[in-house]
N, C-alpha and C positions, 0 to 999 in steps of 0.2 A: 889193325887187321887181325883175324883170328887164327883165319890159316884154318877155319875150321868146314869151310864148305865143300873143300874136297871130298873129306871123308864123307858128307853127305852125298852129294854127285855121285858118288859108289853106291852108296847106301837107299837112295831112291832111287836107283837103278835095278838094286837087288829087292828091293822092295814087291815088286813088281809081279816079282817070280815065286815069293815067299808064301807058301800054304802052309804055313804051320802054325794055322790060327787058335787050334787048342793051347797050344805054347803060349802063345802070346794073350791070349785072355787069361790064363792061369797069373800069370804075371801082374797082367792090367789087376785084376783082383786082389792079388797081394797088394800092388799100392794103393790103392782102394781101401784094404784094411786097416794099414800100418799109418795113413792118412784121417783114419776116421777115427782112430784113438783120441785125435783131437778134438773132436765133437764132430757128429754127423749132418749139420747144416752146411752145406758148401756156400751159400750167401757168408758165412761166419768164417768159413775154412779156407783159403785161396790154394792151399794146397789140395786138398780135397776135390775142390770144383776142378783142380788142372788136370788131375786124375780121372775124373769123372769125364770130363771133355774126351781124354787121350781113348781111354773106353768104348765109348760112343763114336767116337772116330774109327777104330775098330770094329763099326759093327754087336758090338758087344750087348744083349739080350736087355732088356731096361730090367726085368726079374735078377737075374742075373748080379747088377749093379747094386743094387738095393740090399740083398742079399749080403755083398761085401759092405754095404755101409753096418750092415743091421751087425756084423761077425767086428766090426771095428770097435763098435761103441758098447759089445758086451749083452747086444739082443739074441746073439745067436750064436752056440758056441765055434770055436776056432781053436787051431792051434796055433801055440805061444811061438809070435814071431817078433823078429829084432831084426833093427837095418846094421849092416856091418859094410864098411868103408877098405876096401883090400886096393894099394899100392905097390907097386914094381917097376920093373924096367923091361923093354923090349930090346929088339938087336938095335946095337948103336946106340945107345942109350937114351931110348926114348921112354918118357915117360909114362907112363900106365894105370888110370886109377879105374874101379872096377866099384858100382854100387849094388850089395847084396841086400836080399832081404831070406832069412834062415829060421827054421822053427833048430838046425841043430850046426853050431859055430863050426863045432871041432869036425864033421863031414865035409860042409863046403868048405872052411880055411886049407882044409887037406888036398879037395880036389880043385881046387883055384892055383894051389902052389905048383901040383904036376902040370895043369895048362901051361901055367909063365915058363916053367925049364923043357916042353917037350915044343916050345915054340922059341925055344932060343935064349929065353928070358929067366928072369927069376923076382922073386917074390921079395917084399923090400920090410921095411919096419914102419909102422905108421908114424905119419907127417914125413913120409920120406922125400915126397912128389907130392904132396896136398900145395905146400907153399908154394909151388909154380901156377896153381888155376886159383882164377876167380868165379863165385859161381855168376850169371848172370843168363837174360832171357834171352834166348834162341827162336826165332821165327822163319818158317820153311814155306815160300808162294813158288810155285812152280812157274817156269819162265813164260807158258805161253799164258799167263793168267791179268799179267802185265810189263811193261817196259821198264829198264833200270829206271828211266828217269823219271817215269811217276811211282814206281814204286818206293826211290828216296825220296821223292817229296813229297809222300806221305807220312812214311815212317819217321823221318828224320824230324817233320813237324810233332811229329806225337812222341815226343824225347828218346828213338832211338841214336845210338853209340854211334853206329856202322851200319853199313849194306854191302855184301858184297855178291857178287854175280857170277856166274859157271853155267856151264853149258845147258843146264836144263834146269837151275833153280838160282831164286836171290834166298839168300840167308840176312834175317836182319836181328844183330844185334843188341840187346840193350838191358838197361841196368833190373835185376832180377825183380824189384820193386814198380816197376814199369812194365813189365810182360801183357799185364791185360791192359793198360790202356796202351798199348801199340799196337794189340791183335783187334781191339775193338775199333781201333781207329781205321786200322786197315780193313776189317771183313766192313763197317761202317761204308768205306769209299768203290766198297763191290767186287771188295779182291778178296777168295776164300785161300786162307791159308793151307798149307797141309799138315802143319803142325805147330804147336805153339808150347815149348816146355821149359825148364829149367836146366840148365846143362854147365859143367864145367870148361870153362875156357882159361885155356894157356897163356899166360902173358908174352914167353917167348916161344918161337916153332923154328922144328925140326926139319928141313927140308930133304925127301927122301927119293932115293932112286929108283930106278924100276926093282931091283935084287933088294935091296932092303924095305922098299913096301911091300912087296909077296910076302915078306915074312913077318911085318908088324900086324899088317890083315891078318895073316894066318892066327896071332895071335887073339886080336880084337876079335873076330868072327867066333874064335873058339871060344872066348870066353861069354861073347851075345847070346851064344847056345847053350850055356848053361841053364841047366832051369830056375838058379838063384838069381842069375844076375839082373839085375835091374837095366844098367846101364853104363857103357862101358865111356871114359873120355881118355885124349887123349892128344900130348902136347907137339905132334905130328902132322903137317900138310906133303901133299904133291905136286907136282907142276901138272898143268892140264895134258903135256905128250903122256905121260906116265899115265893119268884119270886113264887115258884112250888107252890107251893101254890093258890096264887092267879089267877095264870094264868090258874087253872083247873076252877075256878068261873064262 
């Protein structure tokens, strides 16, 4: 189990309410970029094409897209960016990994470090907390879109790990090499997901109280709002009284 659906349950809850689509396409386009350095075919690319999906999932302009393919592969110019990997600890020692993407290190390494200590935390050495996550596929079906128990026996047929289920979504698991044919197999069986990406998962989790997830959110939030950050994970679950909890906030 990943322990990882909670923080979703939060996270598609606040989804919901989240207008700050300039932000978030600015991003979607950075990985867009930083993906197309690889070559600009997404048939070729499966990072690319997960990028391009997440995009268009966003509503994101199809000019727009192209645009970031053409600035990746050297058609259009762009400024010089690098993915940068920032590690910490949150209250209680939770673990904390943070994926940037930066045209300048020494700005965001700065302003990433004041986030982890004005939230309690502090800013670690790399591979401090890499060696607790593995990376693998993460799939988000919203709960009324299907039942747990055809939703595992689709997925599970189609080589996912796990499934697990919370109040408003199934999250299904599985090995990073496997992401598209589980998403294909499931939108295939007429269940559209809400999202299909890459994500780090914890091998062990943190289980947190109502007082110290106020404060690890408070952390993760602040640093989701960066305009670097990519993507934050993290080796933290909650119990569903706490989700209900929070999620009245």
């Amino acid at each position: 189990m990943s322990g990882h659906s909670k923080w979703s349950t939060i996270k598609h809850k606040k989804a919901a309410l989240d207008k700050k689509r300039g932000k978030a396409w600015s991003k979607l386009s950075r990985a867009i970029i930083m993906a197309a350095k690889a070559g600009g075919n997404p048939a070729d690319n499966p990072t690319l094409r997960l990028a391009i999906d997440k995009a268009k999932a966003d509503n994101m302009p199809k000019d727009t897209i192209e645009k970031a393919i053409k600035k990746g592969t050297g058609e259009l110019q762009s400024a010089s960016y690098e993915d940068v990997l920032y590690e910490g600890y949150g209250t209680g020692g939770v673990a904390v990994m943070c994926k940037a993407v930066t045209d300048n290190r020494n700005r965001t390494s700065a302003e990433i470090k004041k986030i982890f200590e004005r939230a309690g935390g502090n800013l670690g050495a790399p591979n401090c907390v890499a060696f607790q996550f593995k990376q693998k596929g993460v799939i988000v079906v919203a709960k009324d879109k299907a039942d747990e128990d055809r939703i595992m026996e689709v997925a599970i047929e189609a080589g996912a790990e796990d499934v697990e289920s919370s109040e408003h979504i199934h999250e299904i698991i599985c090995a990073a090499d496997a992401l598209e044919d589980v998403r294909k197999a499931i939108t295939d069986a007429g269940i559209e997901p809400e999202s299909a990406d890459l994500s780090m998962v914890a091998d062990n989790i943190i289980s947190l109280d109502l007082v110290r997830a106020r404060k690890v959110m408070r952390l993760i939030d602040a640093l989701d709002e960066h305009d670097d950050v990519e993507a934050v994970y993290s080796n933290s679950t909650i119990p569903d009284d706490v989700v209900a909890q929070l999620a009245k906030e």
